[in-house]
N, C-alpha and C positions, 0 to 999 in steps of 0.2 A: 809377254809383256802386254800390259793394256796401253789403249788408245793414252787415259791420263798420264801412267808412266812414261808411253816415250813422249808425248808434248816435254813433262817436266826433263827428261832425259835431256833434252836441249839446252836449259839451262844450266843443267853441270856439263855440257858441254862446252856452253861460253864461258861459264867460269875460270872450266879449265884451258881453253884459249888467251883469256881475256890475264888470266896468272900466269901463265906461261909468257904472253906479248907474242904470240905466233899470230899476225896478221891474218895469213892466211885461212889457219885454222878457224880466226873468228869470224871472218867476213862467209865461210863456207857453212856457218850457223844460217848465214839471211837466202834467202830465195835468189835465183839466179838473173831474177830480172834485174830493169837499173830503175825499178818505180818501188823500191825499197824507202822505207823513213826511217828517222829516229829523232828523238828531245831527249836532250839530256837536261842537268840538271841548269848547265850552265846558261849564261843569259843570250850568248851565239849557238850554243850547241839544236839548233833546227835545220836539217838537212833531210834531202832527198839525194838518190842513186850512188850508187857504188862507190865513189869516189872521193863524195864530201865526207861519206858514214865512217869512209877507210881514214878521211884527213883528223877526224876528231879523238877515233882510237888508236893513231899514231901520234896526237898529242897529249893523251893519257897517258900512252907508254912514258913519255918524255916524262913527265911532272909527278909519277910515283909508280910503283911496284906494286900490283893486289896481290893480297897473300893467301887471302883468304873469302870465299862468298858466304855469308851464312842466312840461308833462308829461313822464314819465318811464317806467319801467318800467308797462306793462300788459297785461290781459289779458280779454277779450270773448270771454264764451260768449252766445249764440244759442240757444232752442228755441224753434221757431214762433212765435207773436207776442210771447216776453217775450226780454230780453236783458240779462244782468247784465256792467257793466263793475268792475274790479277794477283802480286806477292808483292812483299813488304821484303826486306834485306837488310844487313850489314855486310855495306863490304872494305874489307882489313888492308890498308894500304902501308905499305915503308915508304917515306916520306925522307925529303935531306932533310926535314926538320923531325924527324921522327915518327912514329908510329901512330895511325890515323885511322879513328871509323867513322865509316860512312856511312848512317840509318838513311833510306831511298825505299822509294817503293817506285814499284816496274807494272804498265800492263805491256805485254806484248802479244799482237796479235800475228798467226801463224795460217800455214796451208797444207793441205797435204798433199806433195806430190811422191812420183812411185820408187822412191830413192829417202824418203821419211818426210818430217814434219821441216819447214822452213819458215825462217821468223820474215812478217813483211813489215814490219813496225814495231818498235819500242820507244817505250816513252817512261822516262825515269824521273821523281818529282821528291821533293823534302819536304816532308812535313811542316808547315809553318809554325816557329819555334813562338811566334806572339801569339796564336792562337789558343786559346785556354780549352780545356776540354767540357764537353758538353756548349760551345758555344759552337755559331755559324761561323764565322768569319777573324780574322787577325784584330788585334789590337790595334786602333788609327797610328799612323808613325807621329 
């Protein structure tokens, strides 16, 4: 396996964590320090260490079921032990109101320690839906 496959290997390993709702399994995707990050999409979702990162993925769990990640355009730079990936997503949610996707894009930057690659930050964002293509910025509200 190359260096870029196992980085990318990690995120079908959260995937598969993150579809399952096995806690465990997903928090053991992040580095074992507690100066881990993440953004999520939401307008609270900015935490540091273990325990805030674990509170926002046990309130996912609650509010829908992923069914499905499907990656899309990406891009994985490499320099000696760190490696930032840079991918676009749909990820496939059950929903009590039914069936839901979710287009997000992630970069997550990573480390290599001697046990594989660990994520120390993720940061998940939506494309601004006012935003027209081929311009800079959103539509004023």
């Amino acid at each position: 396996m190359t260096e870029e496959e196992a980085v990318l290997a990690t995120l079908d390993e959260y995937a598969a964590a993150y579809c399952a709702k096995d806690i465990d399994r997903l928090m053991a995707v992040f580095d074992d320090a507690d100066d881990i990050s993440l953004i999520g999409t939401g307008a609270d979702e900015l935490c540091a260490g273990r325990s805030a990162i674990e509170a926002v993925f046990l309130r996912n769990f609650s509010d829908a079921t992923a069914t499905r990640f499907e990656w899309q355009w990406k891009n994985v730079t490499l320099a000696g032990d760190c490696a930032v990936v840079a991918i676009s997503l749909t990820i496939h949610l059950d929903t009590p109101d039914g069936p839901l996707r979710v287009p997000v894009r992630w970069t997550v930057a990573m480390v290599r320690r001697p046990d594989g690659w660990r994520w120390l930050h993720r940061h998940a964002s939506s494309a601004a839906a006012t935003q027209e293509e081929g311009t800079a910025y959103p539509a004023a509200n």
